[in-house]
C-alpha positions in Angstrom: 6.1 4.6 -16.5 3.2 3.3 -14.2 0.1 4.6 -13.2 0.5 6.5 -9.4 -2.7 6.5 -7.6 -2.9 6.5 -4.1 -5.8 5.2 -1.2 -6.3 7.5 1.6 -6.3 7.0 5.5 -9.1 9.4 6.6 -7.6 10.5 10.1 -11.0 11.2 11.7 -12.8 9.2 10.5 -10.0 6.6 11.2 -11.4 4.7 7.9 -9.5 3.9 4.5 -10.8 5.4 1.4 -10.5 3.3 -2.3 -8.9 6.4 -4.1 -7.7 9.7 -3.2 -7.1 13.0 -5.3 -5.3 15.7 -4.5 -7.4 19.3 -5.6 -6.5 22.3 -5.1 -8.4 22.9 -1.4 -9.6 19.7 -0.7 -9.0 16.1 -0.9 -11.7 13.9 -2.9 -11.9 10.8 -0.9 -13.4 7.7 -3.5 -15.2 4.5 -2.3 -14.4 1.7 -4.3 -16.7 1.8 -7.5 -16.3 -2.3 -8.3 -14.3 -1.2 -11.8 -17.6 0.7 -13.1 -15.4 4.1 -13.6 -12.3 2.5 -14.8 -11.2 1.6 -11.4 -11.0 5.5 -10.4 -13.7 5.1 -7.1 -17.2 7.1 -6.5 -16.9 10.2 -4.8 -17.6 9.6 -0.9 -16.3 13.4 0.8 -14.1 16.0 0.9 -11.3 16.5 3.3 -8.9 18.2 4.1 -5.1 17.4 3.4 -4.1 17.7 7.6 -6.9 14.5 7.9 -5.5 12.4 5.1 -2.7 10.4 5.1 -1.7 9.6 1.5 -1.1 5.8 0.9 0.9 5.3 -2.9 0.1 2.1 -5.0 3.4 -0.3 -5.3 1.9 -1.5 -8.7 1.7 -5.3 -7.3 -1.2 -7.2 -6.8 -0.8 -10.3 -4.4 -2.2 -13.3 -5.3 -5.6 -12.8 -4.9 -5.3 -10.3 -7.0 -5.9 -7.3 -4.2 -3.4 -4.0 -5.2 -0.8 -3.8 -2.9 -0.2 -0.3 -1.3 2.3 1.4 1.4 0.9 0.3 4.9 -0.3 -2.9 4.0 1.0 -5.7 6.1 2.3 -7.9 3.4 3.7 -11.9 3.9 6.2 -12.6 1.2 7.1 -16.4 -0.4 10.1 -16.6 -2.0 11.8 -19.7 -2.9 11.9 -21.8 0.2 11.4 -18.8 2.6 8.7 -17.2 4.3 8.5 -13.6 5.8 5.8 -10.6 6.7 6.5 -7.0 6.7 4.9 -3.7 6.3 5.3 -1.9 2.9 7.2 1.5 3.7 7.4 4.4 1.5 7.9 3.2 -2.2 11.3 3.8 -3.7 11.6 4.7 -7.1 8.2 5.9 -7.7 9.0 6.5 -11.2 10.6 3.3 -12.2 13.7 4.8 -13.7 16.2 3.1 -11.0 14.5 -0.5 -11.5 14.5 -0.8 -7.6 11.6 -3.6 -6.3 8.7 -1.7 -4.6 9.0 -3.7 -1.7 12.7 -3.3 -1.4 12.8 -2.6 2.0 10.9 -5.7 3.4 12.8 -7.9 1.1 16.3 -6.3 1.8 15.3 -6.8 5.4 15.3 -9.9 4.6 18.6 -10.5 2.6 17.2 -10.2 -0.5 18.9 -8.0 -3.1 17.7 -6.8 -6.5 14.7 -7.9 -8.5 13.3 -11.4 -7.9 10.8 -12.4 -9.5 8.2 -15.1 -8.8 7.5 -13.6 -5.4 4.3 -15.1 -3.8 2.9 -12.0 -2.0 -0.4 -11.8 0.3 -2.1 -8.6 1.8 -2.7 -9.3 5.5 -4.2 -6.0 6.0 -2.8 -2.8 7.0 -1.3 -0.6 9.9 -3.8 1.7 9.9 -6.9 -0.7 10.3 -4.9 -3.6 11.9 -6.8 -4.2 15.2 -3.5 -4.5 17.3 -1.5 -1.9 20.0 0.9 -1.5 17.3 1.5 -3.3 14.0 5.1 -4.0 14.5 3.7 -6.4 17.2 1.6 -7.8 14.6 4.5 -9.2 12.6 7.6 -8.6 14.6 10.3 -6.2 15.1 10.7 -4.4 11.9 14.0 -2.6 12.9 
C-alpha cells in the first residue's frame, strides 16, 4: 500500500503549502523542510479545513524527480506521442484495483491500462498557474 500524504492549497492565502495534516480542529499547514524531517515539512500555520483545499500525492515523480500531485499541470511522453493535462482526483487511492494514477489524462488520450515508461513533467499547477483559467493553459480538457 503507498504512503497518502497530501500538499495543501491555502484559500486565503491563495499559496500552496509542502504537507498538510488533517487534526482534529485545525489543519497543520507544513513548508517544505529539504528532507530534514523525513520529508514530513516544518510547521508553517494553522487553518482551518473551509480554507484548505486538500491536494493527494499520485505516488509519481516526473523526471526531475518533483512528486507529482492532483492539480498539477502535467505533460506526458509516451512512445511517439506527446500530451498535457491536469491530474484530477486520484483513482484507486489504495492500489487494490491497479488503475494508473493519471488515468484520466491518459484515457483522455486513448491510453488504456498501465504503461509503463511514461516520461512525465510537472508544468506547475491550477491553483498557482498564472492564467484566466488553466484549461486555457493546455487546452480543452472535456
Amino acid at each position: 500500500m503507498k504512503d497518502i500524504h497530501f500538499r495543501v492549497w491555502h484559500l486565503q492565502e491563495k499559496k500552496m503549502y509542502y504537507r498538510g495534516y488533517q487534526k482534529f480542529l485545525h489543519v497543520l499547514l507544513c513548508e517544505d523542510d529539504h528532507g530534514e524531517n523525513e520529508g514530513k515539512g516544518t510547521p508553517a500555520r494553522r487553518a482551518s479545513y473551509g480554507d484548505c483545499i486538500f491536494l493527494e500525492s499520485t505516488g509519481l515523480f516526473d523526471r526531475r524527480q518533483k512528486e507529482i500531485f492532483e492539480g498539477d499541470i502535467v505533460r506526458v511522453g509516451y512512445k511517439d506521442r506527446e500530451f498535457e493535462g491536469i491530474v484530477e482526483e486520484i483513482p484507486d487511492t489504495f492500489g487494490a484495483a491497479k488503475v494508473h494514477p493519471l488515468h484520466n489524462i491518459l484515457k483522455k488520450n486513448g491510453i488504456l491500462g498501465y504503461p509503463e515508461n511514461l516520461n512525465l513533467e510537472v508544468l506547475g499547477n491550477e491553483y498557482e498557474q498564472n492564467v484566466s483559467s488553466p484549461k486555457s493553459f493546455i487546452g480543452d480538457q472535456t
